[in-house]
N, C-alpha and C positions, 0 to 999 in steps of 0.2 A: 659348597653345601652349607659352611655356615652361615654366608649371607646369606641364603634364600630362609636359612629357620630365625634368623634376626629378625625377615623381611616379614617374614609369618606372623613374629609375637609383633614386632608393630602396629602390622594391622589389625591386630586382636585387639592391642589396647585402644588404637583410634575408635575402632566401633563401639567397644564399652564408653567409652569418653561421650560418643556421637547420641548411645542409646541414653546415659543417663542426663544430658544434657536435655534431649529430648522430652523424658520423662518428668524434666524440672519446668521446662517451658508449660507440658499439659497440664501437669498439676497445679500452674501460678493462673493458666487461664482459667480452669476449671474452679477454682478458688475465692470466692470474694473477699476482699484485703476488707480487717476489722478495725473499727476505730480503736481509740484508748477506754473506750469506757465498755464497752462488750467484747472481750476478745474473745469467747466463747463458740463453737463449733452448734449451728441451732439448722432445724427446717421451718420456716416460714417463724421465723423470730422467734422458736421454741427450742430453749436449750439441752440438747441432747448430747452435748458432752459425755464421754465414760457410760455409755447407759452400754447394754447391749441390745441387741436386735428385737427381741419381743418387747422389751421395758421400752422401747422407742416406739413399736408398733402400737404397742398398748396405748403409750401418753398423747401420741398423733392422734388416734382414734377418739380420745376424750375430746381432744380440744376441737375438731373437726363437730364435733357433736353439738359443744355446745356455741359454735360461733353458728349453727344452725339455727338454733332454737331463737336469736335473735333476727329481729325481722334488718332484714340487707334492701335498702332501697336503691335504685337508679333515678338518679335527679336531674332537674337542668333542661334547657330549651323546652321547658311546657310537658315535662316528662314527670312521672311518680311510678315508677313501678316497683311493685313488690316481688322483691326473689325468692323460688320457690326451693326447698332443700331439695328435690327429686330430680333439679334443672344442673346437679353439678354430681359425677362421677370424680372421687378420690383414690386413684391409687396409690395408697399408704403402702402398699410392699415393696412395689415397684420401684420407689422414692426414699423409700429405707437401704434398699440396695444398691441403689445409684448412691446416696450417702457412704456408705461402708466402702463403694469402691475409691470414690474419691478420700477417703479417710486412710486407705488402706497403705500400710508402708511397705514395697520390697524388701527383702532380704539384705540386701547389700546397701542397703539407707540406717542399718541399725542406728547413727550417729545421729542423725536428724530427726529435731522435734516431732511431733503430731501434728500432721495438717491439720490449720484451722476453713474448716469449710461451713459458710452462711447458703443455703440454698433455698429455694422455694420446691411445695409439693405439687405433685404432678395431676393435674385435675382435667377434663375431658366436661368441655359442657354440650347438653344436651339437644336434638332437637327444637324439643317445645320452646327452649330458652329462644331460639332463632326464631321460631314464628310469633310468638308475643313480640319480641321485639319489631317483627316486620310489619304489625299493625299500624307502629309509628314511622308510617312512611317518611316523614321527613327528619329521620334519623340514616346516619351514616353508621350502617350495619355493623359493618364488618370494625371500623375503629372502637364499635361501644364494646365489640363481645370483646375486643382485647383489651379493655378496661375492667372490662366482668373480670375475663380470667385473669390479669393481674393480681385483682383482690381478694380471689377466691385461693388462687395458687399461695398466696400468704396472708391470707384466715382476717382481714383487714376487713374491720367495722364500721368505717367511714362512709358515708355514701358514695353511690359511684357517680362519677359526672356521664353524662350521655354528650354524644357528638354531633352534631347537626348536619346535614348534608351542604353543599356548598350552595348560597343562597341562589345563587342566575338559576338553579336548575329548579326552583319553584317561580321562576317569573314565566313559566312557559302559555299561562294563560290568562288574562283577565278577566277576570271576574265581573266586576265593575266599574264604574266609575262616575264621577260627578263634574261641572265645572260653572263653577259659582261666580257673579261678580262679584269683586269686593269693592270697598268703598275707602278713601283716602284716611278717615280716621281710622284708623283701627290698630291702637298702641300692641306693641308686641306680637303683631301678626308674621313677620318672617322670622322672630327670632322661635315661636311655636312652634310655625311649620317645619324648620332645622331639625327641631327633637325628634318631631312625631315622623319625619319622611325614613323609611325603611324599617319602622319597627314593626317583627313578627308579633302577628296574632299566633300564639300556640296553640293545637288544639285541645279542644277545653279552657285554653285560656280567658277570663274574665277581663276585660278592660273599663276602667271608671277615670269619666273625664275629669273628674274633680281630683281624686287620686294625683295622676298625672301633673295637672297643675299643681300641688303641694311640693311633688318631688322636684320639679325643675325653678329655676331659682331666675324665672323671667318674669318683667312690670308689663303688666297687658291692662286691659279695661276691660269693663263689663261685655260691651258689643262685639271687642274680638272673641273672648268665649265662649259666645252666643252665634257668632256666624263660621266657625270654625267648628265647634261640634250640631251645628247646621247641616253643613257639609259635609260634615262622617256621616251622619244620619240620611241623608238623601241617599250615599252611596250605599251602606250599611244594607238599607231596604230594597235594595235591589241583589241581596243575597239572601240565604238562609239562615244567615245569623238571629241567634235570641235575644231578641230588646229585652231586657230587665228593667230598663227604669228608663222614663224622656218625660219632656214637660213640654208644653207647649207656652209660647210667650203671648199668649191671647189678643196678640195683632197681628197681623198679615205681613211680614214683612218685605223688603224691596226683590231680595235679591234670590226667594223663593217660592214657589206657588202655597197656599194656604196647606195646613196640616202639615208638614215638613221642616216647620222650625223646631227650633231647642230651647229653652231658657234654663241655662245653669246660673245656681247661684254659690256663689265664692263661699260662702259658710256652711254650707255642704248641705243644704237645707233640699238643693234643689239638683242632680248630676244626672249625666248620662254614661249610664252602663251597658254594657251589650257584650254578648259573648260568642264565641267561633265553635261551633258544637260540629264544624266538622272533622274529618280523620288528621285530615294534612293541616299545616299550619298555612298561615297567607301573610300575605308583605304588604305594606299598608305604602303608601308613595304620595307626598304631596309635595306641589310648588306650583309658582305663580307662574303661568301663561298669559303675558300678556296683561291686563286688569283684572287677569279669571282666576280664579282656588282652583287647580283640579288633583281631585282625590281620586287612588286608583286602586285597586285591590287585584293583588295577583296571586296566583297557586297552582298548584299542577293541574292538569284539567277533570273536572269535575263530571259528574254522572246529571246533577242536576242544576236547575238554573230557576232564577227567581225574578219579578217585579211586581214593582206594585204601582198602584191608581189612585186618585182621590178620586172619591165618586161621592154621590149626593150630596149635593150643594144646596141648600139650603138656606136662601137670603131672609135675614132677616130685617124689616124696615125700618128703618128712623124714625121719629116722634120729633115733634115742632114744640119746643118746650118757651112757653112768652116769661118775659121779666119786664115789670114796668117800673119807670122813673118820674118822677114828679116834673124834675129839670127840661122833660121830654116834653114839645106841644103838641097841643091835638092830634091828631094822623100825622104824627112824628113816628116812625119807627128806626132801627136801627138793627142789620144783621150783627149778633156778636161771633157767631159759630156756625157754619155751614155743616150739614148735614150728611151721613155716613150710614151705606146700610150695612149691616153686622151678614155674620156665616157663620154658618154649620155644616162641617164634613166630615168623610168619612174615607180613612186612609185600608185600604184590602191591598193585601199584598198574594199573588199566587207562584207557589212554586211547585215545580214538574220536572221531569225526566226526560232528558233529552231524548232519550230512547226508549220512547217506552208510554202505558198510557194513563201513571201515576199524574195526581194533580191534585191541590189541595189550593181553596183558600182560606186566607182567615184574615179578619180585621185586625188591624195593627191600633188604630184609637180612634178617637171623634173628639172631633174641636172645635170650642164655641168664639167665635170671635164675636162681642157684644158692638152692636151701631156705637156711633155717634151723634147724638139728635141733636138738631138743627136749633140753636138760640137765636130770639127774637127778642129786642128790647122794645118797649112799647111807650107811649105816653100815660102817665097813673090816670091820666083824669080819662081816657079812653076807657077804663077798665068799667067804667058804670056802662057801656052798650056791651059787654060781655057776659052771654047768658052764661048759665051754669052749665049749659049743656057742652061751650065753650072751652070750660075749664079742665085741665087733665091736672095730673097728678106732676110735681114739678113744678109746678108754675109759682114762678116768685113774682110778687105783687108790688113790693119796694125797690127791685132793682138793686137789691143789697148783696146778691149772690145767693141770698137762700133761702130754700122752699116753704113759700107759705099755704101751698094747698096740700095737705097729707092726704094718707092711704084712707082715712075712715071719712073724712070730705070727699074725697076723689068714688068710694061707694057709693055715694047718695048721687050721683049723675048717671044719666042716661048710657046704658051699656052700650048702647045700640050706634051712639054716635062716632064718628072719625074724627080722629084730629087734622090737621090741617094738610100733615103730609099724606094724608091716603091711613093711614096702619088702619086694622078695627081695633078696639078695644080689649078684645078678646084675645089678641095677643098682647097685653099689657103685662102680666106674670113673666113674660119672654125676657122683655125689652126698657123694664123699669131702670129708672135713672139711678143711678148710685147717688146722687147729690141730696135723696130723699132719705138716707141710710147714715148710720153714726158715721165715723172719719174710720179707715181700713177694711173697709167691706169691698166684697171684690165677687167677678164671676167664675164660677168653675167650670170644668172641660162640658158639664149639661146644659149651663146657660142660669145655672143656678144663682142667687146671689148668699155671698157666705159672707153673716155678720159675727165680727168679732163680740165674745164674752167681755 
């Protein structure tokens, strides 16, 4: 009999041993261990030490209030959103009573200190919160709301970082693309293409070519530049993106059809901006194929789709501009410049709905590329069987390179006549020679000529 009431307290004391062992384990995980410098018992970094139950409920309720009243943003991958105070449920009692139980001592602990317990409050966000955020489809939902609630759960001022979805899952479609020849000089052309191959357009995102050049710390030249944000822009226009700003380099160049070029200029005088104004973000891709640029733009797929056309072409005709030389004998001539006719185009780009019977176009710009008129050196002593009716405007007499017939000479002849190469007269406003013009005078996208002050 007595062993069995031995057997009995035994076991009685092992379970006490087991229970309170137990109760130490819950309460070390339930716990967060304090540094040296806060050793104080708080709910989201507010120290509620010694309070009691209302005095905590009260002080929570203040400070919830006023981490409202400052504006909480979500930032990061092409993200700004503002957090709205109606998008976050607090339950302060709830979170007060979970406090108090982990605080709470048993009976038979009389010996041991106050648990030090650090906890976060208990916050429930909302709906609406989930669907603002799912307008930014190319955010990874469910990571950001657990970034939200992080900061919300302990009252944190900081902005939130947002998450991005995993990139392959916006290559699902392209968009566009371009594939450009390039040409052997073109300093700093692959070490560009390295930066610029995979970086996101965000939406809304602004991109400025010149920008980019300042930030990256590559020796390129003028023409790689020029034929690399050539390239964006070909492809660029065959989306919906907003050009904000392009320039045209007022020649034709090799390696694209007229209207389609760029000219950026390094002092920032002159860049290409353009911006992604649609929902999702896009992934920009370039590298060399071969001799070719190809630029590719990818994104989830899209409802609508864009290109564009140059249309109305518009040649403009060269002019036979003479220069005579003394040194020259009689019907001596001498080609110095072969002849170039100029253009005028007009880049319309249309975009539409795949499905559907939406369509819109609109002119993207118009570009003047000015001739080249054809120089003829002549013999001086020929010039006396040269009527006036002969003469245009340009015309150098000395063979000195500059023009001795001006604008108010070049009046008093016959409107009616052609020069040599066919033009009428009557497009002379068009096609006038810059050599007739002080030194920095130049044509603008109308065909205008613009003299410098």
């Amino acid at each position: 009999m007595k062993f069995i009431y031995k057997t009995f307290v035994l076991v009685i004391l092992m379970l006490v041993l087991v229970y309170l062992g137990t109760y130490q384990l819950t309460q070390s995980l339930q716990q967060v261990s304090a540094n040296s410098e806060n050793a104080n018992s708080s709910i989201a970094g507010i120290i509620v030490e010694d309070l009691k139950k209302e005095e905590i409920i009260d002080l929570l309720n203040s400070e919830i209030e006023n981490w409202q009243k400052d504006s909480i943003h979500i930032i990061g991958n092409g993200t700004d959103i503002i957090l709205s105070p109606e998008w976050f449920e607090f339950d302060v009692e709830g979170t007060v009573e979970e406090y108090l139980y982990r605080t709470n001592k048993p009976w038979f602990a009389f010996w041991e200190s106050e648990p030090l317990v650090q906890m976060s409050l208990i916050v429930n966000l909302q709906d609406d919160l989930k669907y603002e955020l799912q307008k930014s489809s190319h955010l990874n939902l469910e990571e950001t709301l657990n970034n939200i609630k992080i900061a919300a759960e302990n009252l944190s001022k900081e902005p939130i970082e947002s998450v991005i979805l995993d990139a392959s899952i916006l290559e699902s479609e392209r968009l566009a693309f371009s594939l450009v020849p390039a040409s052997a000089d073109l300093i700093g052309l692959l070490e560009i293409i390295e930066v610029l191959d995979e970086t996101v357009l965000y939406s809304g995102g602004e991109i400025s070519f010149n920008n980019f050049l300042n930030e990256s710390n590559i020796a390129y030249n003028d023409k790689t530049v020029d034929f690399i944000a050539s390239a964006l822009y070909s492809t660029v226009l065959n989306t919906n993106f907003q050009i904000i700003e392009r320039h045209s380099q007022g020649i034709i160049p090799t390696y694209l059809e007229p209207g389609v070029e760029v000219d950026v200029e390094l002092d920032g005088s002159k860049d290409f901006i353009f911006l992604n104004n649609n929902v999702s973000p896009v992934i920009m891709k370039l590298y060399m194929k071969g001799p070719d640029l190809l630029v590719e733009l990818y994104s989830i797929p899209s409802e609508v789709k864009a290109i564009y056309e140059v249309v109305e072409k518009e040649i403009i005709n060269s002019r036979t501009i003479y220069r005579y030389s003394a040194d020259m004998k009689v019907g001596q001539e001498e080609l110095i410049q072969e002849g170039k006719p100029g253009l005028r185009v007009t880049v319309i780009r249309t975009i539409s709905e795949k499905k559907g019977p939406f369509e819109e176009r609109e002119e993207i710009s118009r570009d003047y590329y000015p001739p080249t008129h054809r120089i003829v050196m002549k013999s001086l002593e020929s010039y006396s069987d040269v009527s006036d009716a002969d003469l245009v405007e340009g015309t150098d007499l000395n063979g000195g390179g500059l023009v001795d017939i001006n604008k108010t000479e070049q009046d008093n002849l016959d409107p009616s006549v052609n020069t040599e190469s066919g033009s009428q007269n009557d497009e002379k406003s068009e096609v006038e020679d810059l050599d007739s013009f002080p030194p920095g005078s130049y044509y603008d996208k109308a065909g205008n000529i613009i003299v410098p002050e």
